[in-house]
C-alpha positions as CSV (number, residue, x, y, z in Angstrom):
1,X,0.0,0.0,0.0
2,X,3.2,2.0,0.5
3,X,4.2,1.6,-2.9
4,X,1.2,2.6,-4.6
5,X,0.8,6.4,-2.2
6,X,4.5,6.8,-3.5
7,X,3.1,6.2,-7.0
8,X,-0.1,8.2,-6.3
9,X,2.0,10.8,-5.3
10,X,4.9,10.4,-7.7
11,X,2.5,11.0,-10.7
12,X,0.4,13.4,-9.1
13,X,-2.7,11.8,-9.6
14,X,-4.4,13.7,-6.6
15,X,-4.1,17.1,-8.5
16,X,-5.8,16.6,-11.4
17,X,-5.3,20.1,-12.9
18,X,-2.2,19.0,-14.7
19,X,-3.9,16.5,-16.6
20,X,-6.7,18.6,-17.0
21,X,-4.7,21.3,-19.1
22,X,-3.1,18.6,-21.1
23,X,-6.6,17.3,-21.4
24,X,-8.4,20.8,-22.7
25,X,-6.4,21.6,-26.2
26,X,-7.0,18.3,-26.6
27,X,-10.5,18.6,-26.5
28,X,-10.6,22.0,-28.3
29,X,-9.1,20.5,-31.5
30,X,-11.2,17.1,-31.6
31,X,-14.3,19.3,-31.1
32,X,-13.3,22.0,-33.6
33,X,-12.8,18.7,-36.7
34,X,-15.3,16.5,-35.4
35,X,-18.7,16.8,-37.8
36,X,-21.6,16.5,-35.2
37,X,-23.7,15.2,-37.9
38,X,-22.0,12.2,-37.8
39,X,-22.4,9.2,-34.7
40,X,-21.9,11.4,-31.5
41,X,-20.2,8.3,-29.7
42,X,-17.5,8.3,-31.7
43,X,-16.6,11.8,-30.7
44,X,-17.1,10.2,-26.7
45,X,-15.1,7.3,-27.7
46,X,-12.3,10.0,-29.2
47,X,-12.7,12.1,-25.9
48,X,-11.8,9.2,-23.3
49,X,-8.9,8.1,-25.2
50,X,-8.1,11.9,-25.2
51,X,-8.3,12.2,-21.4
52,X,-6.8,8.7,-20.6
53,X,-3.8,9.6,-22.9
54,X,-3.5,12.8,-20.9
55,X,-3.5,11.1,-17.6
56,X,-0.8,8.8,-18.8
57,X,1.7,11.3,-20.6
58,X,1.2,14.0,-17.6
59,X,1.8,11.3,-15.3
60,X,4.9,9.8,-17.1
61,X,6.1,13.3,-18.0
62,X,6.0,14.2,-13.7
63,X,8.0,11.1,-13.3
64,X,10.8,12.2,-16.0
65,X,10.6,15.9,-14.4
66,X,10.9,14.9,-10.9
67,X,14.2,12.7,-12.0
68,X,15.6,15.7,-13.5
69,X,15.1,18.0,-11.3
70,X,15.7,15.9,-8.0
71,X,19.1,17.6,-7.3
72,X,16.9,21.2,-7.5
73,X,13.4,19.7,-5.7
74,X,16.0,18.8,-2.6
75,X,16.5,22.9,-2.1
76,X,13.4,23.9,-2.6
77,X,10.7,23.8,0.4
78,X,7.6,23.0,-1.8
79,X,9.4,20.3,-3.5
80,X,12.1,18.6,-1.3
81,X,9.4,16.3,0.5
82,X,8.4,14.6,-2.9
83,X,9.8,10.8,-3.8
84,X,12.3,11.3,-5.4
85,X,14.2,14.1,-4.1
86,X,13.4,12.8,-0.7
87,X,14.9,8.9,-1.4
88,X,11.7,7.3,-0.7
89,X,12.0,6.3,-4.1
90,X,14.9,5.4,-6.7
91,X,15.4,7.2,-10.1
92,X,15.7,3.3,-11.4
93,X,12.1,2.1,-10.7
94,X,10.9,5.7,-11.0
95,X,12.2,5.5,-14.9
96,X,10.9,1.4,-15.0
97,X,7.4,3.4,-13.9
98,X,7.5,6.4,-16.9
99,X,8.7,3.7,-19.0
100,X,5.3,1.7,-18.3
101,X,3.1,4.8,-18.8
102,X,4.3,5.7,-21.8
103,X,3.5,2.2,-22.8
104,X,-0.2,2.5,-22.1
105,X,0.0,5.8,-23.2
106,X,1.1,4.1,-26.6
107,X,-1.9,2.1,-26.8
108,X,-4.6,4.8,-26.1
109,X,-2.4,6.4,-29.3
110,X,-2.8,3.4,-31.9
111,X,-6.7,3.7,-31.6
112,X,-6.2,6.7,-33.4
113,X,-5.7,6.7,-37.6
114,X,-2.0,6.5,-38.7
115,X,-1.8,10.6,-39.9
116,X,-2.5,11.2,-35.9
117,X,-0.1,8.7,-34.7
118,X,2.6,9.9,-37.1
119,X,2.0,13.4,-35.6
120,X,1.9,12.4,-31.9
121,X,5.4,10.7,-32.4
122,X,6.7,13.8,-33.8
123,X,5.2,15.8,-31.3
124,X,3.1,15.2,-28.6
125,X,1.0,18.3,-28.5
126,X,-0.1,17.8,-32.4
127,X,-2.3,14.6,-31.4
128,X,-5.3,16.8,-31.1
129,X,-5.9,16.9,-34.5
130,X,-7.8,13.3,-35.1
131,X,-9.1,14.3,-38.4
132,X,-6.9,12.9,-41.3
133,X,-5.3,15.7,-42.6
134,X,-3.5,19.3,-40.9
135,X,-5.9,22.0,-41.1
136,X,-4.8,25.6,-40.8
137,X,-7.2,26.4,-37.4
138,X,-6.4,24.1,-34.9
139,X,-2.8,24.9,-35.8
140,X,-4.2,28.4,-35.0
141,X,-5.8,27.2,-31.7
142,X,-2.6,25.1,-31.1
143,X,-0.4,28.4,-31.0
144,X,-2.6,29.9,-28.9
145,X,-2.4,27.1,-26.6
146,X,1.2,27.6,-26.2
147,X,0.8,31.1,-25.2
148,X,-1.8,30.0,-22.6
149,X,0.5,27.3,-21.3
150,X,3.6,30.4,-21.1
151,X,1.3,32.8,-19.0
152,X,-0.1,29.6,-16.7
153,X,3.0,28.3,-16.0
154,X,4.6,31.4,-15.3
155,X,2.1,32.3,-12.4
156,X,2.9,28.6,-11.4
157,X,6.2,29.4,-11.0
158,X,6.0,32.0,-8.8
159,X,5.1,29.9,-5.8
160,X,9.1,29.4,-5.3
161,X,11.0,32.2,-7.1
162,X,12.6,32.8,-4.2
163,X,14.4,29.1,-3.9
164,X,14.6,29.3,-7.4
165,X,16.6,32.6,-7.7
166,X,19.1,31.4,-4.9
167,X,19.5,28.2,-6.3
168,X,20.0,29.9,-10.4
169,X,17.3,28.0,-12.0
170,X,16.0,30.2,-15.4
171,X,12.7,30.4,-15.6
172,X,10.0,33.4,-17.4
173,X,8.9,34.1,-13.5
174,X,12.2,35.0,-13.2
175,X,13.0,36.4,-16.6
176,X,9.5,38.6,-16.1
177,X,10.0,39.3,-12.9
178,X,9.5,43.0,-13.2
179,X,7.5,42.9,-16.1
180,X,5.3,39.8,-14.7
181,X,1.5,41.4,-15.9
182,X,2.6,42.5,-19.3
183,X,4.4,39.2,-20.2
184,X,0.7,37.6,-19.1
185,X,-1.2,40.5,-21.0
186,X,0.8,39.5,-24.1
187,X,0.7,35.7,-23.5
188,X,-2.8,36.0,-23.3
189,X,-3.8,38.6,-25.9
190,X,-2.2,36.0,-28.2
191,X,-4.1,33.8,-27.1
192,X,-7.8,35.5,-27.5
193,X,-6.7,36.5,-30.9
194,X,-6.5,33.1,-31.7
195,X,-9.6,32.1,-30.6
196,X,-11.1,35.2,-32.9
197,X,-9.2,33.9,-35.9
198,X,-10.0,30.0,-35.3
199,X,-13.8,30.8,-35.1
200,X,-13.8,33.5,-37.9
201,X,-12.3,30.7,-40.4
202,X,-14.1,28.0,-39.0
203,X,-17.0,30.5,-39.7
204,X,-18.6,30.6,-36.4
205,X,-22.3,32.4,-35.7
206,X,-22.0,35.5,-33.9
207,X,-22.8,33.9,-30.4
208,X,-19.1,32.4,-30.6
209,X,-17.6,35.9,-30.7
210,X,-20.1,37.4,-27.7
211,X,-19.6,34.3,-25.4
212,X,-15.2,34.6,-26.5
213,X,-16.4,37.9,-23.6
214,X,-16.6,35.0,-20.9
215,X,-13.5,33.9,-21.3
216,X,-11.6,36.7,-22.1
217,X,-13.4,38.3,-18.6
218,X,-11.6,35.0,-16.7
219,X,-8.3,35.8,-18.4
220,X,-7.7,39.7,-17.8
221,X,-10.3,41.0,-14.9
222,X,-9.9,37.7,-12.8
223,X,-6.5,36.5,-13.2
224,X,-4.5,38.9,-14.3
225,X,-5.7,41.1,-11.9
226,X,-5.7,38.8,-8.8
227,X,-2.4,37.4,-9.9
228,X,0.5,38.8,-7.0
229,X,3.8,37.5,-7.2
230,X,4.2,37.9,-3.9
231,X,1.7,35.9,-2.6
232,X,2.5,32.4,-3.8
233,X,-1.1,30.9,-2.3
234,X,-2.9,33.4,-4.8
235,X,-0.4,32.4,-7.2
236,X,-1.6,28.6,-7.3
237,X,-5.4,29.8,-6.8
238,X,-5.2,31.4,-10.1
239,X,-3.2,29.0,-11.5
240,X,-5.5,26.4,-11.0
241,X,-8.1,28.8,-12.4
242,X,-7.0,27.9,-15.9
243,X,-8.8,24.9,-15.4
244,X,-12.3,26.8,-15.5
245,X,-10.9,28.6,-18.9
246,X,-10.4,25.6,-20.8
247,X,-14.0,24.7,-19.8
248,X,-15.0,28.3,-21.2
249,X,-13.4,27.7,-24.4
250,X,-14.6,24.1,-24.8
251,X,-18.3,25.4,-24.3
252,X,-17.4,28.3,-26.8
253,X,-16.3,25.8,-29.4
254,X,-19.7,23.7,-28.6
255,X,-21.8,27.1,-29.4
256,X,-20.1,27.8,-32.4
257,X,-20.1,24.7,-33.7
258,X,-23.9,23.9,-33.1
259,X,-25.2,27.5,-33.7
């Protein structure tokens, strides 16, 4: 029972908002190619294997991260406590345990057609486009996924600037330091204008571009103004925020698609 907390808690699997931001571009693009016309259980189908790929690569990709960094998790208070950094657990069956996810992460991928698992082996991030060939908006959707990704994990990382900066770890919380909000404002500004772009090719109904106002009211009058880099437990409250955006934007996809 030992062994499986350490795993619990060497993949994370009690916070789910990692996977869950893995999980949402993910999502986005399926929904953006997938033709509602057509059997809506395929799209289900398409969605679990989604989120259980998700689980697994998040879970795998912790592993490798925690091995990594375990030299830099030992001097940091947040981090020194976790299995690996804190010997409860060695790097060998740590690696024998990515190594085992990534399998089954392997098989949730060959359910997929061969375009989408060429693209997933080339790059991870690309597998949201199921469809069989590369279409120009969720390319669009995927850069502005990126740009999400920069500004979240940015307020992430201010939780432990300060062990970072004595211990010389190079980060963008430390790079934007002074300059934290407007790196966000332009992280996120990309981001929106994505979203216009995606849905004005894609040729959404108006009620796509009114309802972008939800999210876009999440983004800059909730988190960017109740982001502090000095108060790390505000830091992870917004953080974990994110998670409620890439709701938003799923549900925006949804109206423009079906309106």
């Amino acid at each position: 029972m030992n062994q499986l907390n350490l795993f619990i808690e060497l993949t994370r699997l009690k916070k789910p908002i990692g996977y869950m931001l893995l999980f949402w571009p993910c999502i986005w693009g399926l929904t953006l190619v997938y033709d509602f016309s057509q059997n809506k259980n395929i799209y289900f189908f398409y969605l679990i294997l989604f989120f259980l790929g998700a689980v697994l690569m998040r879970s795998a990709g912790c592993i490798v991260n925690d091995v990594l960094d375990r030299k830099f998790d030992k001097l940091v208070v947040r981090t020194k406590d976790r299995p690996i950094a804190s010997g409860k657990i060695s790097v060998k069956l740590s690696l024998f345990y990515a190594a085992i996810l990534c399998l089954l992460a392997f098989i949730v991928l060959i359910n997929f057609n061969l375009f989408t698992i060429l693209l997933a082996l080339a790059s991870m991030p690309f597998a949201f486009t199921y469809s069989g060939s590369l279409n120009l908006v969720p390319l669009i959707f995927y850069i502005g996924a990126i740009f999400w990704t920069l500004g979240y994990d940015t307020i992430y990382g201010y939780q432990d600037i300060k062990d970072d900066e004595i211990i010389g770890l190079k980060s963008t919380s430390i790079k934007f330091k002074g300059t934290a909000k407007i790196f966000l404002i332009i992280c996120y500004s990309i981001l929106i204008f994505s979203l216009v772009v995606g849905g004005y090719l894609m040729d959404f109904s108006l009620y796509y571009f009114l309802f972008l106002l939800i999210p876009f009211t999440q983004l800059f009058l909730y988190q960017i103004k109740t982001f502090d880099i000095n108060a790390p437990s505000i830091c992870l409250k917004v953080f974990k925020s994110n998670n409620f955006f890439g709701l938003l934007v799923l549900m925006n996809i949804l109206i423009g698609k079906v309106s």
